[in-house]
Structure formats: C-alpha cells, structure tokens
VODO-705448 format. One record per atom (N, C-alpha, C): residue number from 1; atom name; x, y, z; residue in three letters. Coordinates in steps of 0.05 Angstrom, whole numbers, plus 32768, in hexadecimal, padded with zeros to 4 digits. Atoms other than C-alpha are relative to their C-alpha. Layout:
N
+-----+------+------+------+------+------+
:  nr : atom :   xx :   yy :   zz : rest :
+-----+------+------+------+------+------+
: NUM :   CA :    X :    Y :    Z :  ALA :
...
+-----+------+------+------+------+------+
This chain:
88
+-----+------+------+------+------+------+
:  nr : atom :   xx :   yy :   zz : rest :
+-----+------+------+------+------+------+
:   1 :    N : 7FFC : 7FEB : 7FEC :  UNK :
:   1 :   CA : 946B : 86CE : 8E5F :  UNK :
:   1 :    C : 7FE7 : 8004 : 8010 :  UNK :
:   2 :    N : 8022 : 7FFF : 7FF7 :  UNK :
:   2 :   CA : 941E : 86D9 : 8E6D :  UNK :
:   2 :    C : 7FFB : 7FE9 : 801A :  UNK :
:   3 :    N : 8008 : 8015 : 7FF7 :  UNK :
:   3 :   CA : 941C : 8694 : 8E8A :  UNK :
:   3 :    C : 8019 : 8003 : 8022 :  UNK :
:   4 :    N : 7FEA : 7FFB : 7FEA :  UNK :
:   4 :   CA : 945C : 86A5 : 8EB8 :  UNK :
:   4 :    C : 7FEF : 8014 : 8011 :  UNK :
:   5 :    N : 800D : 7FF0 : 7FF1 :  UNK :
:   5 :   CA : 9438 : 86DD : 8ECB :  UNK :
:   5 :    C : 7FED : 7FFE : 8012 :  UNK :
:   6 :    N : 8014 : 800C : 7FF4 :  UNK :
:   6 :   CA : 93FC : 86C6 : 8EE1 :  UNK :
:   6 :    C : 8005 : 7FE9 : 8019 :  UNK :
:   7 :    N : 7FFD : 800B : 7FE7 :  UNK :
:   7 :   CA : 941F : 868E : 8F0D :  UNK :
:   7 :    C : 800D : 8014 : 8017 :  UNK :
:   8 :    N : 7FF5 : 7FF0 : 7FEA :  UNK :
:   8 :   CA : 9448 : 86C7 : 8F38 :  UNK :
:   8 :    C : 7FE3 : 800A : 800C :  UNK :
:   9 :    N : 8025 : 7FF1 : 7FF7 :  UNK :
:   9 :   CA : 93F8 : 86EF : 8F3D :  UNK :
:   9 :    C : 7FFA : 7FE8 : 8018 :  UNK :
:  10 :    N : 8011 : 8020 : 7FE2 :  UNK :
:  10 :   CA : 93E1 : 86A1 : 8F60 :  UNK :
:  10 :    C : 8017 : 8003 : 800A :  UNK :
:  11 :    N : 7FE9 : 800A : 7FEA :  UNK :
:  11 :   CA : 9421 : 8698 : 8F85 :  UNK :
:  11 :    C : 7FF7 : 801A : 8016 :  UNK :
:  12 :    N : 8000 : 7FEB : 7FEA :  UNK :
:  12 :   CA : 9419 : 86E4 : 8FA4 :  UNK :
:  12 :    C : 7FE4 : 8001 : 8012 :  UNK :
:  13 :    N : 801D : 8008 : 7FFD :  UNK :
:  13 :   CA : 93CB : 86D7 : 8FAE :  UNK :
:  13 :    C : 8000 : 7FF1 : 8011 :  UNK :
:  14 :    N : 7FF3 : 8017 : 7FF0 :  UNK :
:  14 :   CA : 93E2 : 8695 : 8FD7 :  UNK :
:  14 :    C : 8007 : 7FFF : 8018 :  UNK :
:  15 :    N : 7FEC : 8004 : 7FEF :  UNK :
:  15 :   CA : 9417 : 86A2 : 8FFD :  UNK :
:  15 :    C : 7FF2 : 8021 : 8011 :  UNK :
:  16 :    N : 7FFD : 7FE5 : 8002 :  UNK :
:  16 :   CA : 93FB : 86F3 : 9003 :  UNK :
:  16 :    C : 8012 : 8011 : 801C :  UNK :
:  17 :    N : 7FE7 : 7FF1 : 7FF5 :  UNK :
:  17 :   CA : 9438 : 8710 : 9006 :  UNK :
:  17 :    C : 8008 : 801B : 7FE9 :  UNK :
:  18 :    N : 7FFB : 7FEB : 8013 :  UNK :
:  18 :   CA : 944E : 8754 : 8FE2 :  UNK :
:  18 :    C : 8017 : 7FEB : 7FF1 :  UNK :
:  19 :    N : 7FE5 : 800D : 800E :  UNK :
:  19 :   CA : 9487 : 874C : 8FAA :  UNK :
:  19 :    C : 7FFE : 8019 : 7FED :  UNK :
:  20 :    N : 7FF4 : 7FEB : 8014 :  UNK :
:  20 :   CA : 94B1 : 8788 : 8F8A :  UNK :
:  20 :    C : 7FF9 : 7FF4 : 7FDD :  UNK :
:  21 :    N : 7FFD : 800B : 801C :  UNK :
:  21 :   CA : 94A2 : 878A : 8F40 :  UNK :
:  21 :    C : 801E : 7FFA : 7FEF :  UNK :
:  22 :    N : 7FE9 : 8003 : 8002 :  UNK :
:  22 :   CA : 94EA : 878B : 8F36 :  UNK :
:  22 :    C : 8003 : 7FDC : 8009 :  UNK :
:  23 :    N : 7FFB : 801E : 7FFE :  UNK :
:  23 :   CA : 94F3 : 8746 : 8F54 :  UNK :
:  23 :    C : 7FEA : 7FEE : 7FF0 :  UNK :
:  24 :    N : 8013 : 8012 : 8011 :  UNK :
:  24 :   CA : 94B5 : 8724 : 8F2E :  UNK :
:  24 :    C : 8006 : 8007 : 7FE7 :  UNK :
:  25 :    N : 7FEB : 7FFE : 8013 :  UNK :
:  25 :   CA : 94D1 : 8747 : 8EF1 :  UNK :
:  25 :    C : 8010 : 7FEE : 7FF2 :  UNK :
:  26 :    N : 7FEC : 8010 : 8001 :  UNK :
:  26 :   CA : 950F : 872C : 8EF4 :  UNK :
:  26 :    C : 7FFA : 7FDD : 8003 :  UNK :
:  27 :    N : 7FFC : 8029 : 7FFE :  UNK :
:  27 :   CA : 94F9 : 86DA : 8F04 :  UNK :
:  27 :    C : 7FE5 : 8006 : 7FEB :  UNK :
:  28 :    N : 800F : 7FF9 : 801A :  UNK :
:  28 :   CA : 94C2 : 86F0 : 8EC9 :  UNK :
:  28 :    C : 8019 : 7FF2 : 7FED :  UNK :
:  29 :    N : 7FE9 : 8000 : 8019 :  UNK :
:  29 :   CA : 94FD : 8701 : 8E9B :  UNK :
:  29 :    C : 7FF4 : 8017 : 7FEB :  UNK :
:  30 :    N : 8010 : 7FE4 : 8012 :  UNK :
:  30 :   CA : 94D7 : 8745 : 8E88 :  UNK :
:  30 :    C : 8007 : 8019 : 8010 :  UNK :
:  31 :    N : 7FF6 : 7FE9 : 7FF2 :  UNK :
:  31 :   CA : 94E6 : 8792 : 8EA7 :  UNK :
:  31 :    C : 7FDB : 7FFC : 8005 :  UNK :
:  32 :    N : 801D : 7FF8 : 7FED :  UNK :
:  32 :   CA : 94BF : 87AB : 8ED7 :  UNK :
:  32 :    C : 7FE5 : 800D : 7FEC :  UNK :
:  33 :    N : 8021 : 7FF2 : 8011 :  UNK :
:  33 :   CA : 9497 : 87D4 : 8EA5 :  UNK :
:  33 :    C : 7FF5 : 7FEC : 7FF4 :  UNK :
:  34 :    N : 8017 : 8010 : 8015 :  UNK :
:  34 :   CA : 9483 : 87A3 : 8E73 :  UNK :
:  34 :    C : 7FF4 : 7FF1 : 801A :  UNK :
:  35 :    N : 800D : 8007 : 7FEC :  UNK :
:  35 :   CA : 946D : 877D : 8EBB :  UNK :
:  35 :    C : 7FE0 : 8011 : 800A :  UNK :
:  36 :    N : 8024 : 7FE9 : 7FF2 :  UNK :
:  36 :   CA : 9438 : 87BE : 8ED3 :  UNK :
:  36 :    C : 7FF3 : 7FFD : 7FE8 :  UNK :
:  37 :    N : 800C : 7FFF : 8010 :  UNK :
:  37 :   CA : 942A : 87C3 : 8E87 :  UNK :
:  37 :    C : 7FF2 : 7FE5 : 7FFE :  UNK :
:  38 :    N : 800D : 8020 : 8003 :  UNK :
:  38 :   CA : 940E : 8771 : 8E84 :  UNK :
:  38 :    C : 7FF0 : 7FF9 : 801A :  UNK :
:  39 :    N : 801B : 7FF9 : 7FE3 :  UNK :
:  39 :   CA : 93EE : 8781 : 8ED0 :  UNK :
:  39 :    C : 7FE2 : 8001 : 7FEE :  UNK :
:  40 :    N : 801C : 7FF3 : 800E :  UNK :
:  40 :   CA : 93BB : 87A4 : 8EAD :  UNK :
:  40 :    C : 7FF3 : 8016 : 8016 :  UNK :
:  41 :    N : 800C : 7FE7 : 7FF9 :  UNK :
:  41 :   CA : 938C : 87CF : 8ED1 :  UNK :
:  41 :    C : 8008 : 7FF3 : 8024 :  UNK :
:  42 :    N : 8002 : 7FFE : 7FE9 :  UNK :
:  42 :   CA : 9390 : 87D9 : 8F1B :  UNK :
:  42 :    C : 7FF4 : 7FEC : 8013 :  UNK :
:  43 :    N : 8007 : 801B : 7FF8 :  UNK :
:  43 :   CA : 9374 : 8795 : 8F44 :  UNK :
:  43 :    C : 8001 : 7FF9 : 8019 :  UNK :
:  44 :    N : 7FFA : 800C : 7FF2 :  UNK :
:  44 :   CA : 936E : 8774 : 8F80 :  UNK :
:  44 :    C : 8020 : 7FEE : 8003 :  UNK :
:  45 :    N : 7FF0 : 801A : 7FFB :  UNK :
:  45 :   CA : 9397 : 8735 : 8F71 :  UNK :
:  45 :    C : 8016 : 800B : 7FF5 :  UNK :
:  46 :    N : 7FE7 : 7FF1 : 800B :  UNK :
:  46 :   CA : 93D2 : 8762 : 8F4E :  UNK :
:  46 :    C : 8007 : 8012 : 801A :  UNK :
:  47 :    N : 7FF7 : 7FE2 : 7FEE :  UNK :
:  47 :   CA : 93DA : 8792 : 8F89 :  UNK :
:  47 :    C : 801F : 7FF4 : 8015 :  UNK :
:  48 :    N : 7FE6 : 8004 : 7FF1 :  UNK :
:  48 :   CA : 940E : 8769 : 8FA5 :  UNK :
:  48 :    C : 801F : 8005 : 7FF1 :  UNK :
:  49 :    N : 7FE2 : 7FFC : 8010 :  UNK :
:  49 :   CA : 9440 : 877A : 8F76 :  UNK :
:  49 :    C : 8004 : 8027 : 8008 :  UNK :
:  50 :    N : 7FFB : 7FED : 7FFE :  UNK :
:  50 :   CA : 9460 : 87BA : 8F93 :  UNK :
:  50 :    C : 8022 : 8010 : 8000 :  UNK :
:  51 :    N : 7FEC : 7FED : 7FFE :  UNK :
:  51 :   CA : 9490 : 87F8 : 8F97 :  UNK :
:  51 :    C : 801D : 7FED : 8013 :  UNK :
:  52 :    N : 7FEA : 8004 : 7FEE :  UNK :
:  52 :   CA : 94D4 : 87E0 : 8FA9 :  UNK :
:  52 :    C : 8003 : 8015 : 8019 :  UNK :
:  53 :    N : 7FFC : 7FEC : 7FED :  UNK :
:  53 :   CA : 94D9 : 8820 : 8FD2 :  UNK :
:  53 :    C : 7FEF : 8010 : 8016 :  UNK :
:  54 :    N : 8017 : 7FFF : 7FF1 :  UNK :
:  54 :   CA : 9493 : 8827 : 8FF3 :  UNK :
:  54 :    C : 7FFC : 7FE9 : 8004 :  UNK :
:  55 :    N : 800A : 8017 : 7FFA :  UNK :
:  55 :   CA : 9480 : 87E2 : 8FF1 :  UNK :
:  55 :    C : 7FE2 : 8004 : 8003 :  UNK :
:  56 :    N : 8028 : 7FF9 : 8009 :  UNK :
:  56 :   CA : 943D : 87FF : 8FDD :  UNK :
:  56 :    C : 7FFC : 7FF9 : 7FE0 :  UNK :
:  57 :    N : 8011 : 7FFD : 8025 :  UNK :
:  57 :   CA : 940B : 87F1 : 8F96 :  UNK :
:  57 :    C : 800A : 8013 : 7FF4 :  UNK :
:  58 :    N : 7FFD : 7FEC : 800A :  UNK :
:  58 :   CA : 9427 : 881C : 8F6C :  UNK :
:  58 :    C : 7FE0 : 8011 : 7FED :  UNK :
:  59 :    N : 8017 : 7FF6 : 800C :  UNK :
:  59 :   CA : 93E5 : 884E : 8F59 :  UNK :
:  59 :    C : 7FEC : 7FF1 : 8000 :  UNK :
:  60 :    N : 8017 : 8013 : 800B :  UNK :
:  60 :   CA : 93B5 : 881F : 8F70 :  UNK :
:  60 :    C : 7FF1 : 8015 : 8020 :  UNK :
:  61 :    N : 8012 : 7FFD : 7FF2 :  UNK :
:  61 :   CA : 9375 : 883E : 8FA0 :  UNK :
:  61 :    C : 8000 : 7FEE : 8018 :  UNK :
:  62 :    N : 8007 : 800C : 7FE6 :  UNK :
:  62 :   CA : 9369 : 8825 : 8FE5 :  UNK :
:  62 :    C : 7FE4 : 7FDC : 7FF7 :  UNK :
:  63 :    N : 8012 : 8021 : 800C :  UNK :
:  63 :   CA : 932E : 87F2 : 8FC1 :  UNK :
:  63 :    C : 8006 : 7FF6 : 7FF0 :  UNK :
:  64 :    N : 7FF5 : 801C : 800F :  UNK :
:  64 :   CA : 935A : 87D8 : 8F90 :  UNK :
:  64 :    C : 8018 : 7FFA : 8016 :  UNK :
:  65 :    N : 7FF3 : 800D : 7FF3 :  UNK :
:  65 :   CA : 9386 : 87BD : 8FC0 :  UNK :
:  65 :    C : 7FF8 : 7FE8 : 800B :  UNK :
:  66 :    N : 800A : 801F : 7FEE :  UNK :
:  66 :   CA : 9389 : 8774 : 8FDE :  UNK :
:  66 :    C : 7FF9 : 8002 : 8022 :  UNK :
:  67 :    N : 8006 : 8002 : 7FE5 :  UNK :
:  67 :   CA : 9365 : 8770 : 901E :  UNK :
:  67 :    C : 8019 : 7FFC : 8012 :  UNK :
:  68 :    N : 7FF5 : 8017 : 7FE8 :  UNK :
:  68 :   CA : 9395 : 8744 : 903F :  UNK :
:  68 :    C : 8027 : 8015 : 7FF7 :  UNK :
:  69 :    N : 7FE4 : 7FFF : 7FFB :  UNK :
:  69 :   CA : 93DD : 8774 : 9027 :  UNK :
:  69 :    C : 800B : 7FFF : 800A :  UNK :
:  70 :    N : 7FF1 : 7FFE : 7FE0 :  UNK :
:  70 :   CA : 93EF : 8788 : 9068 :  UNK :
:  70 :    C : 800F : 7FEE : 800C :  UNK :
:  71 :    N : 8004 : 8017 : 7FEE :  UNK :
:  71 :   CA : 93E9 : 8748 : 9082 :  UNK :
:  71 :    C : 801F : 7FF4 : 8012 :  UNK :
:  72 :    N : 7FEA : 800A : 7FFA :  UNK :
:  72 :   CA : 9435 : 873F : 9084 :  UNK :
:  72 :    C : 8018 : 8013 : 7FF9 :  UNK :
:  73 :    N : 7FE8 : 7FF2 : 800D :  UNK :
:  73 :   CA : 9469 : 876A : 907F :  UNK :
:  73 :    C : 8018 : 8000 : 7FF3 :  UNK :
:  74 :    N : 7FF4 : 8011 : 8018 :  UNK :
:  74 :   CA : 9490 : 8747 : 9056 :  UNK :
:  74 :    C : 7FFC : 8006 : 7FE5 :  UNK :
:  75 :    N : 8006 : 7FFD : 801A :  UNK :
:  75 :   CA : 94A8 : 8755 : 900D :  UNK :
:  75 :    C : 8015 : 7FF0 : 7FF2 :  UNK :
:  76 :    N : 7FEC : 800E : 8010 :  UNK :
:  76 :   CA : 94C0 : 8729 : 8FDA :  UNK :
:  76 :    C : 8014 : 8016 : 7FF3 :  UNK :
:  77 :    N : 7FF3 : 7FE8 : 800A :  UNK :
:  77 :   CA : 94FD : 875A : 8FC4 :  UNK :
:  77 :    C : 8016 : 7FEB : 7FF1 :  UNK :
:  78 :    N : 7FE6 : 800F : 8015 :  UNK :
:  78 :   CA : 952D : 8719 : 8F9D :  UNK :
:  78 :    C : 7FEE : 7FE7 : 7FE8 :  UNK :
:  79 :    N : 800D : 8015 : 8011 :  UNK :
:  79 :   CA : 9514 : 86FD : 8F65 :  UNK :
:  79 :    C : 8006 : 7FDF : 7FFE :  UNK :
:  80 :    N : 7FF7 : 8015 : 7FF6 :  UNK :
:  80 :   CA : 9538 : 86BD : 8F7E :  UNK :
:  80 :    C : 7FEF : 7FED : 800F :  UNK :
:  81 :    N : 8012 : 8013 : 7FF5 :  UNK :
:  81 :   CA : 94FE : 86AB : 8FAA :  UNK :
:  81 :    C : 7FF0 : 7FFF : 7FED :  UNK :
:  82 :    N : 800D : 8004 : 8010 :  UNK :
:  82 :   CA : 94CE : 86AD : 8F75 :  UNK :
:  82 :    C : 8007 : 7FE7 : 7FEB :  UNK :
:  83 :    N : 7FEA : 801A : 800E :  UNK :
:  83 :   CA : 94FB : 867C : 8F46 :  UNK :
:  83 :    C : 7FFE : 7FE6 : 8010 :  UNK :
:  84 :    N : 7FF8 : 8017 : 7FF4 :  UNK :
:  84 :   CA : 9509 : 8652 : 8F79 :  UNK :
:  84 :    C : 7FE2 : 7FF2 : 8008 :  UNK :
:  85 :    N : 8020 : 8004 : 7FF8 :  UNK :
:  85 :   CA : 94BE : 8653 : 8F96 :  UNK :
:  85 :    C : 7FEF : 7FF4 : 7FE5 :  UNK :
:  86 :    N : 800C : 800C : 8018 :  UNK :
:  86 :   CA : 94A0 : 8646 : 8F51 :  UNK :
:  86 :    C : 8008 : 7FFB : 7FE3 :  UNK :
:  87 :    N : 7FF1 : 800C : 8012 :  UNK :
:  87 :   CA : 94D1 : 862A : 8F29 :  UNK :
:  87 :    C : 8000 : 8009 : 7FE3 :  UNK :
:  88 :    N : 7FFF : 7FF3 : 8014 :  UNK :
:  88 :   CA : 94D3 : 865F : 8EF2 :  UNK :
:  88 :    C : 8015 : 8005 : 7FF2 :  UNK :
+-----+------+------+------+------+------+
C-alpha cells in the first residue's frame, strides 16, 4: 500500500495537478482517512491531494503548500484516471 502510495505523491508532483482524496483512495484501495493518516504531516509534495468540496489542502498553511497548485484548475475527482494513468 505504502509503495502505491508513494507512486500517486510522484505522479501528482509530475503532472502537478490536484486530486480529491476520495478518488486516490479509491484506485489506492484504502478510505480517505487511512489515506491523510499515511500523508503524514503537512508537506509540500502531499498538498495536492485535496477537499473534494474546496479543492483546497485540507489544514495545510499557505508554506506548506506546493508552489505550483494553482497552476491549473483542474482536479482529479475519478479514481479511474489514476488506474488507468498508473496502472494500479
């Protein structure tokens, strides 16, 4: 699971694009919580995983955030691209 994890972190880092924890979750094969709980602390390279309903970090500070979130307004919201994107 760790190792799954870690490739969605590089894929979002990559591509930087947000992605609901609900949809990375789900192409995981873990709930959203145990997902924030295996985040760990607050981060740059984690901040793309957000609020289905803000499409914001959930409780993360303006300097833990990724420079580049904005960048696109775009949010992964189906765990279908993720799957399909990195063959999980």
């Amino acid at each position: 699971m760790e190792e799954k994890i870690t490739v969605v972190i590089d894929y979002l880092n990559e591509v930087k694009t947000r992605c609901t924890f609900n949809a990375a979750a789900e192409a995981i094969g873990i709930t959203p919580q145990a997902l924030k709980k295996q985040l760990g602390d607050a981060r740059p390279e984690t901040s793309w995983f957000v609020s289905p309903t803000s499409g914001e970090p959930m409780r993360y500070t303006d300097s833990e955030k990724h420079p580049e979130l904005y960048r696109t307004t775009r949010i992964i919201t189906s765990s279908s691209v993720l799957t399909r994107n990195l063959d999980l």
